[in-house]
C-alpha positions, 0 to 999 in steps of 0.5 A: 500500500502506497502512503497515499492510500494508507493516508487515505483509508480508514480502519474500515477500509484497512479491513475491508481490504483485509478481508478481499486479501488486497494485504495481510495484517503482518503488511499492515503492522509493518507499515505502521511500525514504519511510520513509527519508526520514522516519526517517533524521534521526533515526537517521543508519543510511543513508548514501546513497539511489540516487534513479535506481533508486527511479525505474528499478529496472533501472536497476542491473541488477536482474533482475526476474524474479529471486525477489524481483520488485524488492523494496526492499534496502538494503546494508551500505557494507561488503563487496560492491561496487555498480559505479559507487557510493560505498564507503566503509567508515565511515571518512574514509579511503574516501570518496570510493571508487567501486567499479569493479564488482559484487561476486559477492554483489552480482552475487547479489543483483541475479539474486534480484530484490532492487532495491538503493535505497541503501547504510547506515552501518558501524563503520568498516571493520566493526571494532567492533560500533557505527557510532558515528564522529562523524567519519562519522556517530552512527547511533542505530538501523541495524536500523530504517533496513534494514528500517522496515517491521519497525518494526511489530513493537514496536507495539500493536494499538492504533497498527499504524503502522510510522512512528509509532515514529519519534516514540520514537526521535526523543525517544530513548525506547523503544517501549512493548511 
């Protein structure tokens, strides 16, 4: 899938091409960890990538039969559980913490089909409206981190790239409209 069309397709769309064959979900999850890849420098929003399910979607148990097919997800480092995985909450105090269990909600999310590749940043223990903690990390820009593929939205005709916009956060500047 070229970045133009990633830009322009939403998890709907993403599983009905899941469901047509068009890519697999290990096509998807490696495309999203790209994206990470690429952007997270500069914004600092995802705290851990699940390498093993960008390779092994079921691997965490995603049901891929669920809605959504394998759909890339990344979850909040706050609230729902992922068994075996860091929980940290953004705070020093945490890390270290391994969940114990799926959460219900996580439990949720895995039966829709939605393939969890890593968690991201959080104030510390959700308390204050900036994941702005230089003892955890400086995040500059957490909706771009969650969804890269939504970056496209503040582009111009003229450049439909969703990554190209990491050249204005990197330099700290808004996008132009």
């Amino acid at each position: 899938m070229t970045w133009k069309e990633w830009g322009q397709t939403d998890a709907v769309a993403l599983s009905q091409g899941l469901s047509r064959g068009d890519y697999s979900a290990q096509e998807l999850a490696q495309q999203a960890s790209a994206a990470i890849e690429y952007l997270n420098p500069s914004l600092d929003a995802a705290r851990e990538v699940f390498h093993d399910v960008i390779e092994d979607p079921l691997v965490d148990g995603m049901d891929p039969k669920g809605f959504f097919r394998g759909v890339p997800f990344l979850m909040k480092d706050l609230g729902p559980s992922l068994k075996g995985r860091l929980q940290e909450m953004g705070s020093r105090f945490m890390q270290g913490n391994r969940a114990s269990v799926d959460s219900f909600l996580t439990q949720k999310i895995r039966a829709a089909g939605l393939n969890i590749i890593g968690r991201t940043s959080t104030p510390e223990f959700g308390v204050c409206s900036s994941a702005e903690n230089p003892q955890v990390c400086i995040t500059s820009c957490i909706f771009l981190a969650s969804a890269p593929w939504l970056c496209s939205m503040r582009h111009t005709r003229e450049d439909p790239n969703p990554l190209s916009l990491a050249g204005n956060v990197r330099s700290h500047t808004p996008p132009e409209s």
